[in-house]
C-alpha beads as a LAMMPS data file, in Angstrom:
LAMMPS data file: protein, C-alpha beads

200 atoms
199 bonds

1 atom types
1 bond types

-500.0 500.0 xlo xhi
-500.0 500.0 ylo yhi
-500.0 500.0 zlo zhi

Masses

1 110.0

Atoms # bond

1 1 1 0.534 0.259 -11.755
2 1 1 0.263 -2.226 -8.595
3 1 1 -3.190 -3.352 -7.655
4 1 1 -2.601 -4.557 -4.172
5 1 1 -5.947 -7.063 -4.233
6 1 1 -8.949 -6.972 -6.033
7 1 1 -11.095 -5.102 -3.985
8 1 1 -13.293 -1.781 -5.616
9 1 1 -11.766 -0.034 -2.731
10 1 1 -8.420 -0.155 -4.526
11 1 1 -9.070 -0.999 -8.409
12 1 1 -12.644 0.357 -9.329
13 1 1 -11.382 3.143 -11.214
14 1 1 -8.876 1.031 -13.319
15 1 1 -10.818 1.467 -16.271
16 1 1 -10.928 4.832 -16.262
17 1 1 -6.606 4.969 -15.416
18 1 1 -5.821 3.147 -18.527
19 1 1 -7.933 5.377 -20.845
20 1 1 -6.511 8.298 -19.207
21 1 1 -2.867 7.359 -18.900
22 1 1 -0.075 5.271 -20.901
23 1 1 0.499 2.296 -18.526
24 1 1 3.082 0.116 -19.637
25 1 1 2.674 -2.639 -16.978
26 1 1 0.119 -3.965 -14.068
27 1 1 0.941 -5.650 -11.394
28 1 1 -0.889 -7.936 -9.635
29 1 1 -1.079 -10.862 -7.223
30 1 1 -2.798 -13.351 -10.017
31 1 1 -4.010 -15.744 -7.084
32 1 1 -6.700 -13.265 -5.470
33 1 1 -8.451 -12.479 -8.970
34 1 1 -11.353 -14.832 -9.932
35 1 1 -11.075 -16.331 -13.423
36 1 1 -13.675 -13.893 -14.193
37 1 1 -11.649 -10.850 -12.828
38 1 1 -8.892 -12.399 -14.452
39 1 1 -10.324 -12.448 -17.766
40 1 1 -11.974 -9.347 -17.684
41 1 1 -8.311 -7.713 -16.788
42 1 1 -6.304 -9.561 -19.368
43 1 1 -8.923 -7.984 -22.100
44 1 1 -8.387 -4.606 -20.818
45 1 1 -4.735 -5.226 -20.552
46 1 1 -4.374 -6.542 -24.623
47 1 1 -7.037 -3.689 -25.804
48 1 1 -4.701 -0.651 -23.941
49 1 1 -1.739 -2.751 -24.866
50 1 1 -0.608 -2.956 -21.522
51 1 1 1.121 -5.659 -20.172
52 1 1 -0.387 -8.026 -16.970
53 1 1 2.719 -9.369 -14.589
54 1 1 1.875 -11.323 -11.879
55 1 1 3.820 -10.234 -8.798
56 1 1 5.703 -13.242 -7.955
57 1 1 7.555 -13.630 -10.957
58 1 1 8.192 -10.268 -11.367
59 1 1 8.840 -8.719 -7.290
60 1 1 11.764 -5.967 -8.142
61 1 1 11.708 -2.479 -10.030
62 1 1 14.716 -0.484 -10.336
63 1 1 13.465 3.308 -11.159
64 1 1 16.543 5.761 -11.586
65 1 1 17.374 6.003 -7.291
66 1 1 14.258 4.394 -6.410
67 1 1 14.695 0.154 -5.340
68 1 1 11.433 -0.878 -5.638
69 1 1 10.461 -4.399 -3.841
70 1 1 7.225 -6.405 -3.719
71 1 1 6.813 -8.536 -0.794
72 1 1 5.274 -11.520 -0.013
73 1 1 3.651 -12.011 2.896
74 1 1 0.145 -12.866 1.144
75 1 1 -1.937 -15.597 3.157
76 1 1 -3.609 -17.750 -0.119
77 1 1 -5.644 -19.839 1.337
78 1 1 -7.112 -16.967 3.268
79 1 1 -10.838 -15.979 2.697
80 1 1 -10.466 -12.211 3.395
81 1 1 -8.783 -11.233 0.094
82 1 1 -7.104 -8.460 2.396
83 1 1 -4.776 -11.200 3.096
84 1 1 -3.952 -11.770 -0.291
85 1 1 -2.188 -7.658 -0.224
86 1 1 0.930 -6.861 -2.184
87 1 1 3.045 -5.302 0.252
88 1 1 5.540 -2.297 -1.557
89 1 1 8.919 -1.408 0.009
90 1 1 10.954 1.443 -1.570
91 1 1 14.169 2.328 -0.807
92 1 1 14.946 6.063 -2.602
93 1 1 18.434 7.126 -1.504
94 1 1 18.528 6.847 2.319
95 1 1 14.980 6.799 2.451
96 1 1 13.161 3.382 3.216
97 1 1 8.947 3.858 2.694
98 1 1 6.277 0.620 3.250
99 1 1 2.731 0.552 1.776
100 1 1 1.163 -2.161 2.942
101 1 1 -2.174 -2.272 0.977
102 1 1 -5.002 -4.090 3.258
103 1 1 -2.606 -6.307 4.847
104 1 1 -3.891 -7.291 7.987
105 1 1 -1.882 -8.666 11.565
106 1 1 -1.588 -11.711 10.358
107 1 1 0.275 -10.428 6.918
108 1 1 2.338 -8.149 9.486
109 1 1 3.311 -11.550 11.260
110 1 1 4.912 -12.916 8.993
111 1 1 6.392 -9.872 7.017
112 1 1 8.023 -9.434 9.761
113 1 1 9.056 -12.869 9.734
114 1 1 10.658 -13.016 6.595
115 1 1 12.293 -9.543 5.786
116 1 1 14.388 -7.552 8.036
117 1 1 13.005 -4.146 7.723
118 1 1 13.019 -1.215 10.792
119 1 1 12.822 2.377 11.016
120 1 1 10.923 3.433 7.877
121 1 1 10.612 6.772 6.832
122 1 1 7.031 6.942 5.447
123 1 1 4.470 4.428 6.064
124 1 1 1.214 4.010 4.322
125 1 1 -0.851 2.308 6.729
126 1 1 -2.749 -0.473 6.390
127 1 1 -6.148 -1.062 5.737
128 1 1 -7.068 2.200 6.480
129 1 1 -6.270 2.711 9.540
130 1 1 -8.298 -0.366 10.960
131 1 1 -7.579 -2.225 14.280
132 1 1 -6.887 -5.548 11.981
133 1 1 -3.523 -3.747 11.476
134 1 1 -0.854 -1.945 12.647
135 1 1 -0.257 -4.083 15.419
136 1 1 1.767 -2.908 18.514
137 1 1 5.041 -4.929 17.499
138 1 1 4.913 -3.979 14.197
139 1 1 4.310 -0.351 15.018
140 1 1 7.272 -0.185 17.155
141 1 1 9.636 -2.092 14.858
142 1 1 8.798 -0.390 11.463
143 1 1 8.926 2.752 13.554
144 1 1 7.961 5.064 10.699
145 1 1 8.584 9.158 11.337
146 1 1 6.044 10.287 8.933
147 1 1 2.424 7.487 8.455
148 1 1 -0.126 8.226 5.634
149 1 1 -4.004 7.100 6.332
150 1 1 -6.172 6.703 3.216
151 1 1 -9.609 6.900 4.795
152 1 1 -12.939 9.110 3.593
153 1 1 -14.468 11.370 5.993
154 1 1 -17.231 10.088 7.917
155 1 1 -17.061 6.796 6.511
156 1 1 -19.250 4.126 7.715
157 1 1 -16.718 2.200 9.440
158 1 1 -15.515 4.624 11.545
159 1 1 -12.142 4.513 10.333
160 1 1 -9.210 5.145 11.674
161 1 1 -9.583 3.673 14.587
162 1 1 -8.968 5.452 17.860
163 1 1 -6.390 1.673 18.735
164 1 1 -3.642 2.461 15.738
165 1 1 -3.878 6.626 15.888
166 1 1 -2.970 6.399 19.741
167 1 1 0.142 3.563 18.869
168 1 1 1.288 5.795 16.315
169 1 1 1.153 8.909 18.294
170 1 1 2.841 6.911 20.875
171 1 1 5.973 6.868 18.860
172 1 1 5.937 10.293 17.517
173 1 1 5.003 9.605 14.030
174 1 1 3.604 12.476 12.174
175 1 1 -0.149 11.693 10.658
176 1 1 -1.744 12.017 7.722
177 1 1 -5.075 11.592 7.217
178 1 1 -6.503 11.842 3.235
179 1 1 -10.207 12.583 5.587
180 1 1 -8.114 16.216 6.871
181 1 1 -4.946 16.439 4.343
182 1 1 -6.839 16.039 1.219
183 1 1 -4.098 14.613 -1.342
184 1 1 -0.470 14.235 -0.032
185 1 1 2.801 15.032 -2.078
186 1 1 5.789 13.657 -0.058
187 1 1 9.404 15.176 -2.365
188 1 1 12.310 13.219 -1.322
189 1 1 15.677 15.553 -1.314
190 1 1 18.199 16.388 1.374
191 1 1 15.330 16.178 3.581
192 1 1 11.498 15.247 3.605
193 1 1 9.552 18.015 2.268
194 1 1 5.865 17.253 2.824
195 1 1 2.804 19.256 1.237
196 1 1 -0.923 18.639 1.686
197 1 1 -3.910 19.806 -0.071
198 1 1 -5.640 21.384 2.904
199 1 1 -2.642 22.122 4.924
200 1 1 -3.435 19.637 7.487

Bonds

1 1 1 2
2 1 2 3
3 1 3 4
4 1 4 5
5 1 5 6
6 1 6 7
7 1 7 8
8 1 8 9
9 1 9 10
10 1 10 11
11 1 11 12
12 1 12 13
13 1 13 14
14 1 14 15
15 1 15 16
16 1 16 17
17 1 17 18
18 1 18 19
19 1 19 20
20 1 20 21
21 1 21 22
22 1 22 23
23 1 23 24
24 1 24 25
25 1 25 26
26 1 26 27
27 1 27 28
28 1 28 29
29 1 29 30
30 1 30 31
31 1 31 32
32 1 32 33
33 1 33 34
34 1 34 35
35 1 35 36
36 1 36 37
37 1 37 38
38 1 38 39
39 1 39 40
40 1 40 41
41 1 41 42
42 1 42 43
43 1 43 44
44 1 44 45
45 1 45 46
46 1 46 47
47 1 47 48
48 1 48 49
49 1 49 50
50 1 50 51
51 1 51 52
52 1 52 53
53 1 53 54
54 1 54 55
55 1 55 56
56 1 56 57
57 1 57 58
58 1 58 59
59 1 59 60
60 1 60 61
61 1 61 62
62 1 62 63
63 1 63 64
64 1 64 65
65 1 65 66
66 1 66 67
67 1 67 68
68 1 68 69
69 1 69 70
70 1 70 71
71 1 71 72
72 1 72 73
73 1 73 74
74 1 74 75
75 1 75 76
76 1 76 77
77 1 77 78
78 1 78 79
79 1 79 80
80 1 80 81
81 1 81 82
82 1 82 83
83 1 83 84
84 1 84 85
85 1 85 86
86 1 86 87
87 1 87 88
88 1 88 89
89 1 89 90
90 1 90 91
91 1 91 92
92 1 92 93
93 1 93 94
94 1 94 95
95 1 95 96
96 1 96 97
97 1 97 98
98 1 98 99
99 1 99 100
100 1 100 101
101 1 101 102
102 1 102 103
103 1 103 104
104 1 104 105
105 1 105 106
106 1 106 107
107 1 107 108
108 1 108 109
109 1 109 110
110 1 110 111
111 1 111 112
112 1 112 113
113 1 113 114
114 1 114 115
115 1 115 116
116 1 116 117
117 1 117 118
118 1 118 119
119 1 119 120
120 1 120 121
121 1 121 122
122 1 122 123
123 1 123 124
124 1 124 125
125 1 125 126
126 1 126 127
127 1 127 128
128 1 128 129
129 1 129 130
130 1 130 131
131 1 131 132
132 1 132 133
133 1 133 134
134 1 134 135
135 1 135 136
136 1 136 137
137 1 137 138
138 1 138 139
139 1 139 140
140 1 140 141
141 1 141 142
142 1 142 143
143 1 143 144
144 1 144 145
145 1 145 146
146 1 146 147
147 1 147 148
148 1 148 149
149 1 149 150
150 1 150 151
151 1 151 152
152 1 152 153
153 1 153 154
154 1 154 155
155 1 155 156
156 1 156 157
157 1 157 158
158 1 158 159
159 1 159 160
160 1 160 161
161 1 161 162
162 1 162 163
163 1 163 164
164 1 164 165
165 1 165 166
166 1 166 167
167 1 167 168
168 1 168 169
169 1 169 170
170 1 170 171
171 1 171 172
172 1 172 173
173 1 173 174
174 1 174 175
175 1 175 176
176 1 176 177
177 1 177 178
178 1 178 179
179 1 179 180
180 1 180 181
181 1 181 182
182 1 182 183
183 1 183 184
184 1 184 185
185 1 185 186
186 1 186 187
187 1 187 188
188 1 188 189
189 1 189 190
190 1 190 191
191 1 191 192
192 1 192 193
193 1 193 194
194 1 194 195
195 1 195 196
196 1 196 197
197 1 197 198
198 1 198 199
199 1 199 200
């Protein structure tokens, strides 16, 4: 299990995940957690017997096809804990897929930077769907042909916003929305086979 940063948004049911389900390890960026968080999470960790890797010493999975890389583009010293996002890039066969947490612009910046990745398959979008990401370079570049949104309906921030739906329509990416979709089962064969929860 990767928790991307510690924000409720993206680890407030972690307590119910590890009584449901036999996790063997959790990633995390160790930096972004408060020694209280910290604490807290290392308890859970030794009562579920689980085991708590922080995500720069431990940055590549190999599952059966699936290459599994976390990047670093994290911003430390950065007050929005956003910043602080572990970025996930999976290659599975010929397919290349990025989920980029929160990561804002700035984390965008210098991903791009520092890896040479292009063309992408799937995309989960960052931070929702918000205009702190998904800039227009990095749109372009990453280029993906299929870009998940994790957003509520009618949520108070009005997200996604109107900016990164029109840039990825621009390049003919196909959308989906969790607010229309519902849950989203991408199965990775000879070709992309894509099923959602409300048809949509």
């Amino acid at each position: 299990l990767i928790i991307t940063h510690p924000h409720v948004d993206h680890m407030g049911e972690l307590s119910y995940l590890i009584g449901k389900y036999q996790i063997d390890h959790i990633i995390i960026n160790a930096n972004s957690f408060s020694l209280e968080q910290l604490k807290a999470l290392t308890l859970q960790c030794k009562k579920h017997k689980v085991k708590l890797l922080d995500f720069k010493t431990f940055n590549h999975i190999v599952l059966s096809k699936a290459d599994i890389r976390l990047l670093d583009a994290t911003i430390q010293n950065s007050d929005d804990l956003n910043e602080h996002s572990i970025i996930t890039y999976i290659q599975y066969n010929k397919y290349k897929m990025l989920f980029m947490g929160d990561a804002s612009k700035h984390n965008e910046s210098l991903l791009l930077n520092k890896y040479k990745l292009n063309n992408l398959d799937v995309l989960k979008v960052g931070h929702h769907g918000s205009k702190t990401s998904s800039s227009s370079n990095f749109v372009n570049i990453m280029h993906p042909k299929i870009s998940l949104i994790s957003v509520g309906q009618n949520n108070r921030y009005k997200l996604p916003s109107t900016e990164v739906i029109t840039r990825l329509k621009a390049i003919e990416s196909k959308i989906y929305m969790t607010s229309l979709s519902g849950e989203v089962t991408i199965t990775l064969s000879n070709s992309i086979q894509i099923k959602s929860q409300f048809g949509k």
